[in-house]
N, C-alpha and C positions, 0 to 999 in steps of 0.2 A: 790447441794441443789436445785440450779434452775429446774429439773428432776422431785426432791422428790416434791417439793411445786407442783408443775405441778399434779403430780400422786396426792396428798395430795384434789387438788381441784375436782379433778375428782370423787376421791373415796367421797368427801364430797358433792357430788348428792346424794349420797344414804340417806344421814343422813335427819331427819324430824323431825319436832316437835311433840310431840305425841297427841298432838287435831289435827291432818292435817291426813288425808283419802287419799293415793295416788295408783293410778293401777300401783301394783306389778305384775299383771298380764301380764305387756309389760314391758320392761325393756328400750325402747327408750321413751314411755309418762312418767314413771318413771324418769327416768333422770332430764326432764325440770320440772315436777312436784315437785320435790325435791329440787332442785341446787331452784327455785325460795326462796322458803320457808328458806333455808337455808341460802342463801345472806343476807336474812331479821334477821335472827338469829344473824346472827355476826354481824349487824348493832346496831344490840339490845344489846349487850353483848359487846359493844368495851372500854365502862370504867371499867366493872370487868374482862376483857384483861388486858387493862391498868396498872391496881393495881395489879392484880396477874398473870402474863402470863400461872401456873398452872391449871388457869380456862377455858384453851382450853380441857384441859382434859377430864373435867368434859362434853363438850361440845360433844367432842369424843364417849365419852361414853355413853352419853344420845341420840345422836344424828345421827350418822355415825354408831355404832356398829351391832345395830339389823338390818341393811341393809348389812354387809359383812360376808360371810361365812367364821370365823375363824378356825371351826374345819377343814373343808377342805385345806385352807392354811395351817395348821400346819402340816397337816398329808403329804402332798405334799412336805414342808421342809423337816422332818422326814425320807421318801422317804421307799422302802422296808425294810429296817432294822426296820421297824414297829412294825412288826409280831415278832421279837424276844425280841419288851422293853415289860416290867412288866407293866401290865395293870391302877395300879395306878401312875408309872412312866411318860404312855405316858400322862393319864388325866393332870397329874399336865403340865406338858409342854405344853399341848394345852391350858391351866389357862393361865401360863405365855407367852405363845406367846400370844395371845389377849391384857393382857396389855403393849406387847412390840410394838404391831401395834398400840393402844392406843397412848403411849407416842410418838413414833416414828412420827405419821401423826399431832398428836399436834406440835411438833417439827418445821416441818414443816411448819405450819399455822401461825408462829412465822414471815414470811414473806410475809403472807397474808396482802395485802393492797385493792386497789380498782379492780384487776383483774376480767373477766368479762368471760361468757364462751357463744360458741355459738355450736348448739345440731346437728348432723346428723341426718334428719330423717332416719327412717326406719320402718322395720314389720319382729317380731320375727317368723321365722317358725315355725309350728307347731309339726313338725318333729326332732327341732334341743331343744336337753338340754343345749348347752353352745354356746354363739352368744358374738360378741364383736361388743363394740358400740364405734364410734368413733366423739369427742368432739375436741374443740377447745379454750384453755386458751387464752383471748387476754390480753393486758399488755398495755396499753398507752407508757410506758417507753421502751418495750423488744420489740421482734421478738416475735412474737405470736406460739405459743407451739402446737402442732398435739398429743393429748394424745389419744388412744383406752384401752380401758378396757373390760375384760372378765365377761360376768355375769355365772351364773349355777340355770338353772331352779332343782327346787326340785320334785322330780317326784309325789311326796305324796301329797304338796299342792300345787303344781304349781306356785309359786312366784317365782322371781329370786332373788338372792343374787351376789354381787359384789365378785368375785374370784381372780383376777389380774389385774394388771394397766401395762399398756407399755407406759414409758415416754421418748420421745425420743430417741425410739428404744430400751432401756431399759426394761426388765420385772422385776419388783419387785420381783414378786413369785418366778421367775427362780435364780434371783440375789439370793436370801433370802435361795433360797433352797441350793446353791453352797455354800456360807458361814456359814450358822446354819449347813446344813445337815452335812458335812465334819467337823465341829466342835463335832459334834454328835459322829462320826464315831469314832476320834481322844482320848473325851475325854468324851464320856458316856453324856447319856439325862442327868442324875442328877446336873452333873456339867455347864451343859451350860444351866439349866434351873435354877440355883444357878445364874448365872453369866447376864441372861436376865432380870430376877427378881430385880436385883443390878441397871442393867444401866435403867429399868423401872422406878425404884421409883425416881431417880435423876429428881432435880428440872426442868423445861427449859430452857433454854439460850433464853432471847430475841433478835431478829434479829438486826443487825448492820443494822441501812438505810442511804444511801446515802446521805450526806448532800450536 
């Protein structure tokens, strides 16, 4: 879990409040531009945390979402046996994967306390569609976390979007793709898009903290 919260923090650079203006046109100003606005967000929102730990969700959703390419993750899960699902088959699973990364990274944030992130500069090539930026989780309590994540510039509007997280050597996507995709293969999109759907809507578990 200590991993996921890690990747969880990272992907939650993307997320913004929707009166905030940020250059999606760089995916490293991006980053600090975001994570600021976004630390301010869960500062704002820590008593309807509090009361409903479901309300990271919502937080997820409004905030983190339109910054990561779900349809690409999903299809990346999915993997070539793409081409042979039913075309309202695959739509519905790229649904439910969005709110399984939804639930999943709220999950996560269940262990969000004061953690703090520090930004690697850099400068996106102009040549390059998918670039990884590499951040720094600190923790007053932990060993401070080395998190990179993958973005993917859109060739049509040129913005990036958040594609993968590597937490601790870790790739989510690849993880995600080995477990779903091979679920896929075993027991059909339908059924594992039944069964995503299931452990999505389950409520959160709030984090055990150290006393």
């Amino acid at each position: 879990m200590r991993a996921m919260l890690a990747a969880a923090l990272a992907v939650m650079m993307w997320a913004a409040p929707a009166w905030a203006e940020h250059d999606s046109s760089d995916p490293y100003k991006l980053v600090q531009q975001v994570a600021e606005a976004t630390f301010q967000r869960f500062e704002q929102d820590k008593e309807a945390i509090s009361a409903d730990p479901d309300h990271l969700k919502l937080i997820v959703e409004e905030e983190m979402m339109p910054y990561v390419d779900h349809r690409y993750a999903a299809l990346k899960v999915v993997g070539p046996q793409a081409r042979q699902i039913d075309r309202a088959e695959l739509q519905r699973f790229t649904d439910v994967f969005r709110q399984y990364m939804i639930a999943t990274f709220a999950q996560a944030f269940t262990e969000y306390t004061n953690q703090t992130v520090e930004f690697q500069p850099g400068q996106a090539p102009a040549d390059r569609r998918i670039v990884t930026v590499g951040v720094t989780i600190v923790d007053p309590s932990r060993p401070a976390i080395s998190v990179q994540f993958k973005a993917r510039r859109n060739n049509k509007t040129g913005q990036w979007k958040a594609i993968d997280l590597i937490a601790e050597g870790v790739s989510l996507l690849a993880t995600k793709e080995a477990e779903i995709g091979g679920l896929i293969r075993r027991q059909g999109i339908r059924s594992v898009s039944d069964m995503l759907a299931e452990q999505s809507a389950k409520p959160l578990t709030p984090a055990k903290r150290a006393s």
